[in-house]
C-alpha positions as CSV (number, residue, x, y, z in Angstrom):
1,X,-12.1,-31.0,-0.7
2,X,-13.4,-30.2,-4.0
3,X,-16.2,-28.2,-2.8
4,X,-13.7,-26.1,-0.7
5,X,-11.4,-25.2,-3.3
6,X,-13.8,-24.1,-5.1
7,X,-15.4,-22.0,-2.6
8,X,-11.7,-20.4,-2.0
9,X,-11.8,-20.0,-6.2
10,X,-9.3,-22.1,-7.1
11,X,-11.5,-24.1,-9.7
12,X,-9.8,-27.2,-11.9
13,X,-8.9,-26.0,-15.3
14,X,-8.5,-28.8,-18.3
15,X,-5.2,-27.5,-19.1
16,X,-2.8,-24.3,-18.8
17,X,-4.2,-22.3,-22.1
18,X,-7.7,-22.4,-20.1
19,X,-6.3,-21.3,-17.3
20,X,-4.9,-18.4,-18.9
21,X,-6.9,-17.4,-21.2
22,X,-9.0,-14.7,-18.7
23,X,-6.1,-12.4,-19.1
24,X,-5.9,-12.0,-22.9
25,X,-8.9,-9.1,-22.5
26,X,-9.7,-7.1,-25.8
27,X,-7.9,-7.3,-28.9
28,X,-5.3,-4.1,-29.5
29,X,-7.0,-2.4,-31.5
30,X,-10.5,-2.1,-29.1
31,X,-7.7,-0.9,-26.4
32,X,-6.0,1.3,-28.8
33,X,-9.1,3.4,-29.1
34,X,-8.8,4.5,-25.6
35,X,-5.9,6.4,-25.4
36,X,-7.4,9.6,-26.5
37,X,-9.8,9.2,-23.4
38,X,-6.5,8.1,-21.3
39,X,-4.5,11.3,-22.2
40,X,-7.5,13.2,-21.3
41,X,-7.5,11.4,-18.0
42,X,-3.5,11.7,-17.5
43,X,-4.3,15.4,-17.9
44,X,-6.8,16.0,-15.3
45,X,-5.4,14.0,-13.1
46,X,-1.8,16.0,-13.4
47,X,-3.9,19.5,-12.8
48,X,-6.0,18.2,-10.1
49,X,-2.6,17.1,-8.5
50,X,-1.1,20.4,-9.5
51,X,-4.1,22.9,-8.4
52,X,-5.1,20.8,-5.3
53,X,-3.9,19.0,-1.9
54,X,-2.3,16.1,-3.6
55,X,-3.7,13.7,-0.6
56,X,-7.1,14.6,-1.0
57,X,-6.8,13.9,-4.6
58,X,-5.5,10.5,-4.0
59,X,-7.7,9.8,-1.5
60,X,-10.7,10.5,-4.0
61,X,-9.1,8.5,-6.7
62,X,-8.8,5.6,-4.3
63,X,-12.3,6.0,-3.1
64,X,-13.3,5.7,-6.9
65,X,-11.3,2.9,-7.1
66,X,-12.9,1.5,-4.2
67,X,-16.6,2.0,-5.6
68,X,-15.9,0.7,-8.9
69,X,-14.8,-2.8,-7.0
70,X,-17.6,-2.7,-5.4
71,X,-20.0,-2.2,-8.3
72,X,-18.1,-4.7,-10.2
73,X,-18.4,-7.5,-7.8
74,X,-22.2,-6.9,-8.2
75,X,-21.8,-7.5,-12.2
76,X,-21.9,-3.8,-13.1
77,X,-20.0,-3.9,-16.7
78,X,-17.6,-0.9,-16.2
79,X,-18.1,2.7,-18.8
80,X,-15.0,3.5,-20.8
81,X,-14.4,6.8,-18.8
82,X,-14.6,4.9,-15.7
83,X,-12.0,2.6,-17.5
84,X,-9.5,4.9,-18.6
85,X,-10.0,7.4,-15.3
86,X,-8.8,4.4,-12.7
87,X,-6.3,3.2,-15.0
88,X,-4.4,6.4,-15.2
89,X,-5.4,6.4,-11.3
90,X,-3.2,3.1,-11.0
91,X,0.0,4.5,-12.9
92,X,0.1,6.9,-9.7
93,X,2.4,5.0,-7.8
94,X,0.8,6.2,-4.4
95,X,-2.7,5.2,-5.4
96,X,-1.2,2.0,-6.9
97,X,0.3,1.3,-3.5
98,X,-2.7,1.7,-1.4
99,X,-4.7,-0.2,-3.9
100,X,-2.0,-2.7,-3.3
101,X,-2.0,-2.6,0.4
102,X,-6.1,-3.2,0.2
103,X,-6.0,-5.9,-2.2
104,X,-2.7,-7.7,-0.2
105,X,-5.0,-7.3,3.4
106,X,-8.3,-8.4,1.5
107,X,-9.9,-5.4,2.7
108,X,-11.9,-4.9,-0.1
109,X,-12.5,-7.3,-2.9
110,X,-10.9,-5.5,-6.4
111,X,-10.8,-9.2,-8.7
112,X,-13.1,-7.9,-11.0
113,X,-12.0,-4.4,-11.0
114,X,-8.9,-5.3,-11.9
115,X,-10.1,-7.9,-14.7
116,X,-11.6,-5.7,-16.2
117,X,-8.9,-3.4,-16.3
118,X,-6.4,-5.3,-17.4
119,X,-8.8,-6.6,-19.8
120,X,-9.6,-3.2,-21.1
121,X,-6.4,-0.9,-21.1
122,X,-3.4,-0.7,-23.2
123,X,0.1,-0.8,-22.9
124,X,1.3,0.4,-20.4
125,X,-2.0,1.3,-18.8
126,X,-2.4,-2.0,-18.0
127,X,0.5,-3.1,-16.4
128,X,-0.8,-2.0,-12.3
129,X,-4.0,-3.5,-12.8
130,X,-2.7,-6.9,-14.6
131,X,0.2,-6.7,-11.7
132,X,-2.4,-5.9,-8.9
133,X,-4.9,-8.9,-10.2
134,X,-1.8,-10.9,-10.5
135,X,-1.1,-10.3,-6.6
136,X,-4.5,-10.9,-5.9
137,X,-4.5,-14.1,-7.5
138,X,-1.2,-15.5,-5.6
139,X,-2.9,-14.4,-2.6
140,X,-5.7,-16.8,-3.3
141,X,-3.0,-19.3,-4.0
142,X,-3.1,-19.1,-7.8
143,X,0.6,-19.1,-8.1
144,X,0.7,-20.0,-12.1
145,X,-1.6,-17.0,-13.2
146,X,0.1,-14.5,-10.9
147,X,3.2,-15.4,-12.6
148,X,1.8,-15.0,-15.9
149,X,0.1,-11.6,-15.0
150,X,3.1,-10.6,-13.7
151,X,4.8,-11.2,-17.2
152,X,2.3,-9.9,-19.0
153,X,2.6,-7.1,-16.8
154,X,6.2,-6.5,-17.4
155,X,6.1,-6.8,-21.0
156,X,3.8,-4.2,-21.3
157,X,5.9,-1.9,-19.0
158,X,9.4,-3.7,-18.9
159,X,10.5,-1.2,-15.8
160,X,7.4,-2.5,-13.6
161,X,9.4,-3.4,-10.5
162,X,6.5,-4.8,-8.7
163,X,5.5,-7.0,-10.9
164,X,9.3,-8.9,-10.8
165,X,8.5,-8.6,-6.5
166,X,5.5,-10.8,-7.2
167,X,7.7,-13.3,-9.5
168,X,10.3,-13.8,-6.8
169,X,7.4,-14.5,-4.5
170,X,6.1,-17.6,-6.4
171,X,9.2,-18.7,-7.8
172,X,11.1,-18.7,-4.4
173,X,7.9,-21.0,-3.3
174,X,6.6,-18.2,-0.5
175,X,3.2,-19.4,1.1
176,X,0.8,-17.0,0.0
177,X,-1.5,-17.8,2.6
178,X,1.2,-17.6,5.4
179,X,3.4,-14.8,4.6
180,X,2.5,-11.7,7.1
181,X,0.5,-8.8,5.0
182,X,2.6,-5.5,3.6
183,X,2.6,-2.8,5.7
184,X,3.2,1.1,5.1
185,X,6.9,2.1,5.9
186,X,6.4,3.1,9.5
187,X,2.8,1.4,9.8
């Protein structure tokens, strides 16, 4: 049994503080020193959604996304840019949702994207990623550190309706291994 639940990642911790302490990340001020980079960011993002077919935009930033899990699962320490370009990526709530969808159907594996986004951005830059990792993580059955990302998500952005969904879902006891996938509206 122990070899299996730690195969599925859910690894005994000696108490709740260890558990948690993956999503404390950088101290404020090392995240602080990215918001000139995430303006920057926010503003290419708004022309390139401005000038261009908003769709293929998304669909580019969500194929970043996608890479940047990829090359993170292989240990690949992520750039600053790269940081603050899928972070502003995230607050998009159409890239955010197909994120979502991919992380809720385990289509491709994000964990460490998403760690080290969280782990990296400021407020409120880092309230889809910690709220994404934190559905990820009830999805592996971790229901006491998606709670906690969820809060830590809403206390960064207090308007991050997502992140109360995901409190419901653990706190009303749903089976995270049982409960059907989300689906687009009309999919």
């Amino acid at each position: 049994t122990a070899a299996e639940l730690t195969y599925a990642g859910l690894v005994a911790h000696p108490d709740r503080a260890s558990l948690l302490a993956g999503l404390t990340g950088r101290p404020e001020p090392a995240r602080a020193k990215l918001m000139p980079a995430l303006h920057r960011a926010e503003q290419r993002l708004t022309t390139l959604l401005q000038s261009q077919v908003p769709e293929r935009v998304r669909r580019s930033e969500l194929a970043a996304t996608t890479r940047a899990g990829l090359d993170c699962e292989l240990g690949e320490v992520l750039s600053n840019r790269r940081i603050t370009r899928l972070g502003v990526a995230l607050r998009d709530t159409a890239i955010r949702d197909e994120v979502w969808l991919a992380v809720d159907s385990r289509t491709v594996s994000l964990g460490q994207l998403l760690h080290q986004l969280h782990s990296a951005l400021p407020a409120p830059y880092d309230a889809a990623p910690m709220f994404l990792y934190g559905w990820d993580r009830w999805r592996s059955g971790s229901g006491t550190l998606a709670c906690e990302a969820a809060d830590r998500a809403l206390r960064s952005d207090p308007g991050y309706s997502a992140a109360r969904l995901l409190i419901e879902a653990v706190q009303s006891g749903l089976d995270p291994h049982s409960t059907p996938c989300l689906r687009k509206p009309g999919g």
